[in-house]
N, C-alpha and C positions, 0 to 999 in steps of 0.2 A: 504494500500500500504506500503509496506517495508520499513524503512528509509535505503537512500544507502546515505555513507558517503561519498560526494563530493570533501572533502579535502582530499582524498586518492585516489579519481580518477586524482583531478588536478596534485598532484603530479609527480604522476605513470607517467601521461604524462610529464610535465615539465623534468623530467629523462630521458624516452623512447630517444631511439637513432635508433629503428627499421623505417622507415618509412610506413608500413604496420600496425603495431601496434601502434602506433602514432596517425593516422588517427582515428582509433576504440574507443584510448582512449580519445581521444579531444571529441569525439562525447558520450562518457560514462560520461563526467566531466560537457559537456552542457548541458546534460540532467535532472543529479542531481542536476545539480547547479542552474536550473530552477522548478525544483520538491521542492526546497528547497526555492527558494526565492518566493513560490507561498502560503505558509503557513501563517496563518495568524499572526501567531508568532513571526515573524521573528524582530530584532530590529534593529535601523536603522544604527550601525556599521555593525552589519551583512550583511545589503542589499550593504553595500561600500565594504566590503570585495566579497560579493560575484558578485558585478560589478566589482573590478578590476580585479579577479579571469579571470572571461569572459572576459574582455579585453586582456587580457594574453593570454588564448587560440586563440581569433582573433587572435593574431599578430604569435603567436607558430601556428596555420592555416597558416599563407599566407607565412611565413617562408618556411614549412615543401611545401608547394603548388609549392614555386617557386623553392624549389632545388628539386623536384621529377619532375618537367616541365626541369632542366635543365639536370637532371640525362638522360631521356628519349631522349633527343636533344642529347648530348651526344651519346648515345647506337646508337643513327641512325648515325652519323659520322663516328663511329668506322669504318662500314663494308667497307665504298668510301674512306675513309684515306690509311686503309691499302691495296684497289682496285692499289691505286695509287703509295703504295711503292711495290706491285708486279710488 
């Protein structure tokens, strides 16, 4: 299996400002980042980095969740807002 470098996925997301691409890379970053902490090599600063890593993403998830929850509430007000200023 490939080595894919996790610390370049976490980032990508950590940056990302699309929330479409955001989603894909949080999920490209947990995957590696679990590919990676599955190896038997890993040393145990490694396994603290690569837990706060995923803590990060959790929180950059429920972030990115709750303003795409309010983006969409939003978009549905839009059309009865301006219903009301016609």
């Amino acid at each position: 299996m490939p080595h894919i470098d996790w610390q370049k996925l976490y980032e990508a997301a950590m940056l990302e400002m699309n929330p479409d691409k955001l989603v894909a890379l949080i999920g490209a970053a947990e995957q590696a980042i679990a590919q990676r902490d599955s190896r038997p090599d890993i040393t145990e600063p490694e396994r603290r980095k690569l837990a706060d890593a995923r803590s990060m993403l959790k929180s950059l998830s429920r972030i990115a969740s709750s303003q795409g929850k309010r983006a969409a509430y939003d978009a549905a007000l839009q059309p009865r807002q301006h219903e009301r200023l016609g």
